[in-house]
N, C-alpha and C positions, 0 to 999 in steps of 0.2 A: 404527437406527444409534446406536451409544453417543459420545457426548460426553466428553471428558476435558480441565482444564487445561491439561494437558503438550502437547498439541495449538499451544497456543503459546507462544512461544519465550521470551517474558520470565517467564511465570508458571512453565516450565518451568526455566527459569532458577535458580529463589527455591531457599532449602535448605527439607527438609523443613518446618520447624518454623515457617517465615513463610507459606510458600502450606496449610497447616492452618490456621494464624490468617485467612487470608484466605477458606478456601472458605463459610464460611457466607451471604458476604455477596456471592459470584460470583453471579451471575443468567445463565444459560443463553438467547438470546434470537433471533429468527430473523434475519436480515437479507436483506431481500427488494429487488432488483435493481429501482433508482431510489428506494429509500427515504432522508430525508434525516436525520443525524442531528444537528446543529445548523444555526443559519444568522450570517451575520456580527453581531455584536455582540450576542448572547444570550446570557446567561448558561449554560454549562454545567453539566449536572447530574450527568453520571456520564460514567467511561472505556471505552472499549469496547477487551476483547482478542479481535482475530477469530482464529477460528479455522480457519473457512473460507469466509473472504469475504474482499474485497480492500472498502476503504473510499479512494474519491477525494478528497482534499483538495484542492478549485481554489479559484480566486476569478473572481468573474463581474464587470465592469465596465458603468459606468452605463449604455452602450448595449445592455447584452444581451451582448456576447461571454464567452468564458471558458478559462481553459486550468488543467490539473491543475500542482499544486503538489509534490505528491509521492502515491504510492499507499501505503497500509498494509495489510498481512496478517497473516496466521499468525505473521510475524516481531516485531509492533511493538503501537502501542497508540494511540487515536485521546482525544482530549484533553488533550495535552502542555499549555494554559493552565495548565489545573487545577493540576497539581502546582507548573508555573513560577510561580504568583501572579498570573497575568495573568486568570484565570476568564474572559474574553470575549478573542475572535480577529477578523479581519477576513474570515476563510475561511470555507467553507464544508465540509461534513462529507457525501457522500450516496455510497451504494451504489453500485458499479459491476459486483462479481461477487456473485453473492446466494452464501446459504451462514450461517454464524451466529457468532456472538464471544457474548460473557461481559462480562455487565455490573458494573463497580462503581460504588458511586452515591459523590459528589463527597464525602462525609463522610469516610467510610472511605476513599476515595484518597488524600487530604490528609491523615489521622491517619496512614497504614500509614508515607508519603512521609517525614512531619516526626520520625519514631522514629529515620529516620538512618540504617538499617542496610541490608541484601541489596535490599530495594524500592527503594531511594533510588538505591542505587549502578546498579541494573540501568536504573533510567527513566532516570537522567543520562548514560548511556553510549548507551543507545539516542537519546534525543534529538540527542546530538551526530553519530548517523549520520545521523539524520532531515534535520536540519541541511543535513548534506555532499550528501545527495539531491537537497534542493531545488536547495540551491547548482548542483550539477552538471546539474540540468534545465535551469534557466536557461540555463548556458554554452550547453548543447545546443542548446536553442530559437531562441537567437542565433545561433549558427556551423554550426551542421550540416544536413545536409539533411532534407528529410520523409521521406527511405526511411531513412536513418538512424535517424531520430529512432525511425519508425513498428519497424523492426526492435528495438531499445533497448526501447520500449514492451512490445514484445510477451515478448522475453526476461525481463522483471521481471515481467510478470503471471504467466507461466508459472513462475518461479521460487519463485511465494508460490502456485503453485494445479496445481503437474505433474498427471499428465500430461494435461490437461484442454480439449477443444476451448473455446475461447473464443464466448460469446454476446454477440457487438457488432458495430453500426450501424457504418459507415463516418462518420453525423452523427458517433453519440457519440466517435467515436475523434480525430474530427476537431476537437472541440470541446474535448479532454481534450489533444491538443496545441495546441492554439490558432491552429489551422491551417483554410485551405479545404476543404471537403469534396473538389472536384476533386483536389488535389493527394493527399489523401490515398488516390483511387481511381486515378490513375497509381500512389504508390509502389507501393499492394500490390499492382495489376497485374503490373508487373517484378515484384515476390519471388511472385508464383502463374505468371509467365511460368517463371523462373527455376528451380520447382518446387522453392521454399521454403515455400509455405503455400498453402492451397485455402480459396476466399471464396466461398460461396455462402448469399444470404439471410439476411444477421445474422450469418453461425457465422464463426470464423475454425480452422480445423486447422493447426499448424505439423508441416509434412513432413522438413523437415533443420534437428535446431535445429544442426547443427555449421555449417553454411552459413548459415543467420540471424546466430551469431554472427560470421562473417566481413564479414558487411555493416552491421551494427552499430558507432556509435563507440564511442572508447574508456569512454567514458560508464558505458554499461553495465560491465565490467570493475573500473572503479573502485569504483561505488556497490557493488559485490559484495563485493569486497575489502574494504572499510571496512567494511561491514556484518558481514562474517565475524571480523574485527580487534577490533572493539568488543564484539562479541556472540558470543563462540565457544562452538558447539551438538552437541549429539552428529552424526555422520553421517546422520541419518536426519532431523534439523532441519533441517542447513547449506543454505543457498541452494546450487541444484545445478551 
């Protein structure tokens, strides 16, 4: 299988003449489903651009629980500190679809970032969708229900990884909305009642994404929107 840049969305972004200056120092790298790539208050060392893997951003609280902050893909880039000045987060960074991103190490993100130009503009626009994600998770997580939520969930995975059966636990889904497991095996019961998705042993198949997204809040919708607004990609990028 070949690997390419352009595969995601920000480095595809850049005009020729910056993502050249930058491929020397891309690192091609695996990302293997449950691998972590920082943890809260460690210094960051390099940015990760996936290309096909989805990277979970949660935070875990003192007792153990934990819920996703926002997801990153093929669309984004996973160490927003770095370039902001903050080099340490309170989040955490781990695997949730394996698959592989493009390493730059913290030196070179920070020189490309501080030059001002097409890198700068692209990370500050994508941040502020990243931003609008989170924000809009939250709302979610507070006012909406868990088949909502769990619908929404699954429409953005699929959106950064088409057309692709999903490999996930009912825990980890459960824990990545910050939810019971029970409740998360009710909603996708109703949407594989409903024969919107098929759950068996780990895998999740979505069967009608036009009926997922009818049971999904406006949530979903929005984070698309603004994503597409901020970041606008050829056809063959565009969140679908």
């Amino acid at each position: 299988m070949t690997f390419r840049p352009h595969a995601n969305h920000l480095l595809a972004a850049l005009p020729t003449i910056d993502l050249t200056r930058l491929l020397p120092r891309l690192e091609l790298v695996p990302m293997r489903l449950g691998d972590g790539l920082y943890e809260p208050g460690a210094q960051l060392e390099h940015g990760y651009f996936p290309i096909s893997a989805i990277i979970s951003l949660h935070y875990v609280t003192r007792s153990g629980e934990s819920a996703e902050l926002a997801g990153v893909g093929p669309e984004g880039v996973v160490g927003m500190p770095l370039f902001m000045g903050g080099n340490t987060t309170m989040s955490s960074a781990v695997v949730r679809a394996s698959g592989h991103a493009y390493r730059l190490e913290r030196e070179a993100l920070i020189r490309e970032f501080q030059r001002g130009e097409a890198f700068q503009s692209v990370l500050l626009r994508y941040t502020q969708a990243l931003i609008m994600q989170i924000s809009q998770t939250a709302a979610c997580n507070r006012h909406h229900s868990v088949e909502q939520q769990l619908s929404r969930w699954l429409l953005w995975t699929l959106d950064r990884l088409p057309p692709r059966e999903l490999t996930m636990t009912q825990e980890l889904v459960a824990s990545l909305l910050g939810v019971r497991r029970e409740s998360v095996t009710e909603a996708a019961g109703r949407l594989q009642a409903s024969g919107l998705i098929r759950y068996r042993r780990g895998h999740i198949d979505v069967l009608d994404r036009a009926g997922l997204q009818l049971r999904a809040c406006e949530c979903y919708h929005a984070v698309r929107t603004e994503m597409n607004r901020l970041l606008p990609v050829s056809p063959a990028h565009g969140l679908a």
